[in-house]
C-alpha positions as CSV (number, residue, x, y, z in Angstrom):
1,X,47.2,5.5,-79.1
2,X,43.5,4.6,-79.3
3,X,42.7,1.1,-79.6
4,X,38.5,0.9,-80.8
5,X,37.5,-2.4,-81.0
6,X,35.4,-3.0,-84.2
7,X,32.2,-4.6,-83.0
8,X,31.7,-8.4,-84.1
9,X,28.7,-10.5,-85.4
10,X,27.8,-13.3,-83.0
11,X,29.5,-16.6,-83.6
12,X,27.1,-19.1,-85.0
13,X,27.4,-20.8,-82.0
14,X,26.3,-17.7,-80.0
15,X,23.2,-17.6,-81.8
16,X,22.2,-21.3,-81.0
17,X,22.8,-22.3,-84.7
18,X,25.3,-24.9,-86.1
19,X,26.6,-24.7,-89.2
20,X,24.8,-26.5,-92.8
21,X,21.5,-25.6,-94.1
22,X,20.0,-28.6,-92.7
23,X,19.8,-27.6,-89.4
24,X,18.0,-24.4,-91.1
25,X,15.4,-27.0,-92.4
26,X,14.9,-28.7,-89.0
27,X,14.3,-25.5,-87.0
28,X,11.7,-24.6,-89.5
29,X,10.5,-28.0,-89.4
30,X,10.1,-27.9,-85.8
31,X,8.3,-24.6,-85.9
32,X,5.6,-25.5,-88.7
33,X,5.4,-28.5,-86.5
34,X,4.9,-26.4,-83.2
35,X,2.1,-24.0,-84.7
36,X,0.2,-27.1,-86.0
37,X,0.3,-28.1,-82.3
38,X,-1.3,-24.9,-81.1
39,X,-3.8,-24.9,-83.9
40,X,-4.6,-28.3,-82.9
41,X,-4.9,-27.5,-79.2
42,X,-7.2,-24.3,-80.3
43,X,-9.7,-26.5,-82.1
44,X,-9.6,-28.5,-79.2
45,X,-10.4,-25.9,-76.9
46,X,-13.2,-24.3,-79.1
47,X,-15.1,-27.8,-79.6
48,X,-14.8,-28.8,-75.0
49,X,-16.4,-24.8,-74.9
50,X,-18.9,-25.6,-77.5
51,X,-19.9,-28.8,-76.0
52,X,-19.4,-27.9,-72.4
53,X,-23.0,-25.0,-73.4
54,X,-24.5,-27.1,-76.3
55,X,-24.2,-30.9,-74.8
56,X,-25.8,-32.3,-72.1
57,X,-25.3,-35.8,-70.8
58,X,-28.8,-37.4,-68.9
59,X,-29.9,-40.7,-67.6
60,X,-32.3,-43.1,-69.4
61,X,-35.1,-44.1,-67.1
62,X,-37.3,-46.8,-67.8
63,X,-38.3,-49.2,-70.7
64,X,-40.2,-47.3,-72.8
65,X,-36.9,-47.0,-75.5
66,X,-35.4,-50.2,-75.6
67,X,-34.0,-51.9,-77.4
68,X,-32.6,-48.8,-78.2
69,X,-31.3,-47.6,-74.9
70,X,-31.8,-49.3,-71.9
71,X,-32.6,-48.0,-68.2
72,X,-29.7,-46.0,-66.5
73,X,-27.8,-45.8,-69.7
74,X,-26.2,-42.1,-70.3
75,X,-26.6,-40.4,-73.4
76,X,-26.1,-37.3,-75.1
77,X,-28.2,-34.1,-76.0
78,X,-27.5,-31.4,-78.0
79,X,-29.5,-28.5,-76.6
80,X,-29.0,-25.9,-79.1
81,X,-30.4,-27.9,-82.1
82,X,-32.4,-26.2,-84.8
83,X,-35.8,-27.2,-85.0
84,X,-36.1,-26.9,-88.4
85,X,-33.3,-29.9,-88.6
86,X,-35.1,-32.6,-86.8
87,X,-36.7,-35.5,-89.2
88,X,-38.7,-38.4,-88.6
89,X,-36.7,-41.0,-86.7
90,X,-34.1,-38.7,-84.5
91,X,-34.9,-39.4,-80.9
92,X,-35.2,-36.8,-78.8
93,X,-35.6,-35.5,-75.0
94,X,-38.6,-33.1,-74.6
95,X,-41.2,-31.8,-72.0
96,X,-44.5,-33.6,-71.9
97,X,-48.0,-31.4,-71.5
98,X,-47.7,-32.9,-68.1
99,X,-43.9,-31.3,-67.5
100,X,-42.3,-34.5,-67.4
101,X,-39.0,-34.9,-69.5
102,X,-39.0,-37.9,-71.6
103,X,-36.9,-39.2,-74.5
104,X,-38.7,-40.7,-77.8
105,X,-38.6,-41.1,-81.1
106,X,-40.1,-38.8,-83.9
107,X,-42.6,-40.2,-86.3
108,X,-44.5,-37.3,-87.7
109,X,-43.9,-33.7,-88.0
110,X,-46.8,-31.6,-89.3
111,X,-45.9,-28.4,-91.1
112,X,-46.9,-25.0,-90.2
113,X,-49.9,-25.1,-93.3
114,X,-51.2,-28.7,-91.4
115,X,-51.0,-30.2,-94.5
116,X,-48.7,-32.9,-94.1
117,X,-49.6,-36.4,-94.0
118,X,-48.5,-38.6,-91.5
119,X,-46.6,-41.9,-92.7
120,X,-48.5,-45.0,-93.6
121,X,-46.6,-47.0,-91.4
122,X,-44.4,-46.2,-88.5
123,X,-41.4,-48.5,-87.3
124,X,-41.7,-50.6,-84.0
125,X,-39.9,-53.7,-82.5
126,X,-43.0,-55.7,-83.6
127,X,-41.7,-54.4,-87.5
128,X,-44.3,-52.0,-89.4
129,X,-47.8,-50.3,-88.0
130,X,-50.3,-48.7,-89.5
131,X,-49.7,-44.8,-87.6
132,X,-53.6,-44.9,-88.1
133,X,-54.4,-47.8,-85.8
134,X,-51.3,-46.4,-83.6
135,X,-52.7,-43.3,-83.3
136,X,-56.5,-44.4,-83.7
137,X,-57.5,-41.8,-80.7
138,X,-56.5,-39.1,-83.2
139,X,-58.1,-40.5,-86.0
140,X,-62.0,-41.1,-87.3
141,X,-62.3,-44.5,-89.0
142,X,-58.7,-44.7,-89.8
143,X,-58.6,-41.8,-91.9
144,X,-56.3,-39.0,-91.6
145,X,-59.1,-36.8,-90.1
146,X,-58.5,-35.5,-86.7
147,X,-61.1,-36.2,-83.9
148,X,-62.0,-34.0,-81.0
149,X,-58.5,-33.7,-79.8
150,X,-56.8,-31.0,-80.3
151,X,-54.2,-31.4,-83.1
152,X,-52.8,-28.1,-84.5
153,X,-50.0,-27.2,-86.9
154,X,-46.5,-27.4,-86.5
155,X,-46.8,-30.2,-84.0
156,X,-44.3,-33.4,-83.5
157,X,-45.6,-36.9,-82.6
158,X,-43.2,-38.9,-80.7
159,X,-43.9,-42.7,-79.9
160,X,-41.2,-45.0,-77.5
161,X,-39.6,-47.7,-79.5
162,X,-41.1,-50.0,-77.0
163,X,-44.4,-48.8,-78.0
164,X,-46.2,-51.2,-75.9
165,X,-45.1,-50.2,-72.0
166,X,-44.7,-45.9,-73.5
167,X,-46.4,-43.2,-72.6
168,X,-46.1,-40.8,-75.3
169,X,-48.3,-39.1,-78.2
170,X,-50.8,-41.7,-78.1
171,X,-51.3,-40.7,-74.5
172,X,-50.7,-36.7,-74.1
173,X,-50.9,-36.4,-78.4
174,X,-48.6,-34.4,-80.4
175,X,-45.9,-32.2,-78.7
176,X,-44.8,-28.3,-79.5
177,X,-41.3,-27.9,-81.3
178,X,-40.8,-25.7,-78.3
179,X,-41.2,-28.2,-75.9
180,X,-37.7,-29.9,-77.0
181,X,-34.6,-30.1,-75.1
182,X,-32.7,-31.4,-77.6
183,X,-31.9,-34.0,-79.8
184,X,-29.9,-37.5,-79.1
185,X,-26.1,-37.5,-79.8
186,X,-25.7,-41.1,-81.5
């Protein structure tokens, strides 16, 4: 006599399962819940990578931005930037002519025909100034009409907050959009 055995279907138990739907409901609950964890984690990982290449973290040295930031306080740069986003008023870190790195504010950008005109007045600590008397080096009887210096198109002027103890574009005049490391992370 042949005795087969007729296979059998796992036992609930077997398969880690209990009986009732509900427990159905948690185990998808808990894996909707898991793959929001990893998504999570993922984004995570994709903004440390973009930041770890695109941020930079430097040292303020001096007086020349305060109140704003004071001497040996870190900040943040975004290095990748576009150029073509920066507006009057972002702060950022940039080579000088002289190939010193400094951080300053923006308070003109002249567009790539020359044609724009720089603000009446720019902000300072000591409230409004006329960028004419600011800038009077640059500027023949307070008109917007460059003097000897070179000023050519497409250039950014950049002026410490402090303006009164910083070297900046009233020194070394307006700087090159390539010149920019990047912009302050506020």
């Amino acid at each position: 006599m042949n005795i087969t055995e007729e296979p059998t279907s796992p036992t609930p138990s077997s398969r880690g399962e209990t009986d009732g739907p509900g427990h159905l409901a948690a185990r998808d609950d808990l894996r909707a819940l898991r793959k929001r964890e990893w998504t999570v984690l993922g984004l995570l990982l994709a903004l440390v990578i973009v930041a770890y290449f695109n941020v930079k973290r430097i040292v303020v040295s001096g007086v020349s931005m305060q109140p704003t930031f004071k001497s040996a306080q870190s900040v943040f740069v975004w290095t990748s930037v576009p150029r073509s986003s920066l507006r009057r008023g972002d702060i950022i870190v940039f080579h000088s002519p002289d190939g010193d790195e400094y951080i300053k504010r923006i308070v003109f950008i002249q567009n790539s025909r020359g044609t724009a005109q720089p603000p009446e007045d720019v902000w300072t600590t000591d409230g409004p100034q006329p960028f004419a008397y600011l800038f009077a080096d640059f500027y023949k009887d307070g008109e917007s009409v460059p003097t000897s210096r070179p000023v050519d198109d497409e250039t950014i002027w950049v002026m410490g907050d402090n303006y009164q103890q910083s070297k900046d574009s009233r020194d070394f005049g307006p700087i090159s959009p390539k010149s920019i490391l990047g912009k302050i992370l506020m």
